[in-house]
Residue, then its C-alpha position, 0 to 999 in steps of 0.5 A: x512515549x509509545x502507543x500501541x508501538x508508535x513512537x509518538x515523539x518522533x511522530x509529533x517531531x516530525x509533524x511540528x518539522x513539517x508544520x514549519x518547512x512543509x518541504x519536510x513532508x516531501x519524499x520521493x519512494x523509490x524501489x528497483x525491480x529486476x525480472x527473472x524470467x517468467x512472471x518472477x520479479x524481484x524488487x529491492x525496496x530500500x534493504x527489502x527483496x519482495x518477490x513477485x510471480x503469477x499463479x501457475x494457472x496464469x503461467x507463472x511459477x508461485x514463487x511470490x505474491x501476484x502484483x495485485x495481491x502485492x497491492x492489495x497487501x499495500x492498501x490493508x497494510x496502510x489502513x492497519x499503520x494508519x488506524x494504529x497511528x490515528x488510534x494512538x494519536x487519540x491515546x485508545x490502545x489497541x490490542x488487535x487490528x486485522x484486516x480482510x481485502x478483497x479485489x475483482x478482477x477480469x484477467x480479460x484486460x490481463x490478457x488481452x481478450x475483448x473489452x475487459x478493463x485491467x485493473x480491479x473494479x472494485x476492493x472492499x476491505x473488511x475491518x475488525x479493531x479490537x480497541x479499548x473504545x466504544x463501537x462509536x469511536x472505533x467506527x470513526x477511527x477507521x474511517x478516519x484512519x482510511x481517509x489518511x492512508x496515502x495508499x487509498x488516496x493513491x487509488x482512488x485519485x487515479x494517480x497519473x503514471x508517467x512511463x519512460x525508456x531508459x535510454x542506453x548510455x551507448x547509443x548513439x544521440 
């Protein structure tokens, strides 16, 4: 059965799979980033190139959304999937969900100037569902809906980030 482009058996297979054998749920993401020069990446995400680059203010040559803006986009996107999934689940149909982010940021940290923080300090998203659900309902979806996405949780738990350098196979031990 399909609800607002969800496929909800495959959806309610997997969550009884997982209720089974939590192990299941498990994934490990993955992707592949190759630099260009410059500020200009690519990163292979399963068959997806992404580009990446810095505005030409910041030096770069705007071939490709910021890493920020990427992440930005990662954290509406999720919140979009996330009400659409959440909102079918419930049986309410949507007919449009579309979503405003917005992020501060003080490129003193970026480069290195004073005591600025890199990072945002803060993201407000901003939300409009139209759903054939009272204003009530639609409210609890969407909160609802951001407390699953796992972008938000990501974000806001402070995820620990574990950096390594690749050894050369060639060196010497």
């Amino acid at each position: 059965m399909m609800q607002n482009g969800v496929d909800l058996e495959r959806v309610d297979a997997l969550v009884e799979a997982i209720r089974k054998d939590a192990v299941k749920g498990k994934r490990t993401l993955s992707c592949i980033t190759s630099w260009n020069g410059g500020a200009h990446s690519t990163t292979i995400v399963r068959s997806f190139a992404i580009p990446a680059d810095e505005p030409v203010v910041l030096g770069g040559t705007d071939r490709g959304a910021s890493p920020m803006e990427l992440m930005l986009t990662g954290l509406s996107a999720c919140t979009a999937i996330t009400i659409a999934y959440s909102a079918a689940q419930d049986g309410i149909e949507v007919d449009s969900i579309e979503i405003d982010v917005a992020g501060d940021l003080d490129l003193g940290g970026f480069l290195n100037i004073g005591d600025a923080r890199p990072g945002l300090a803060e993201i407000r998203l901003t939300v409009r569902v139209d759903a054939d659900a009272p204003r009530e309902k639609v409210e609890e979806l969407v909160h609802h809906a951001y407390r699953r996405s796992p972008v938000a949780a990501s974000l806001e738990a402070r995820v620990p980030i574990r950096v390594c350098l690749a050894r050369d196979d060639t060196e010497a031990p």
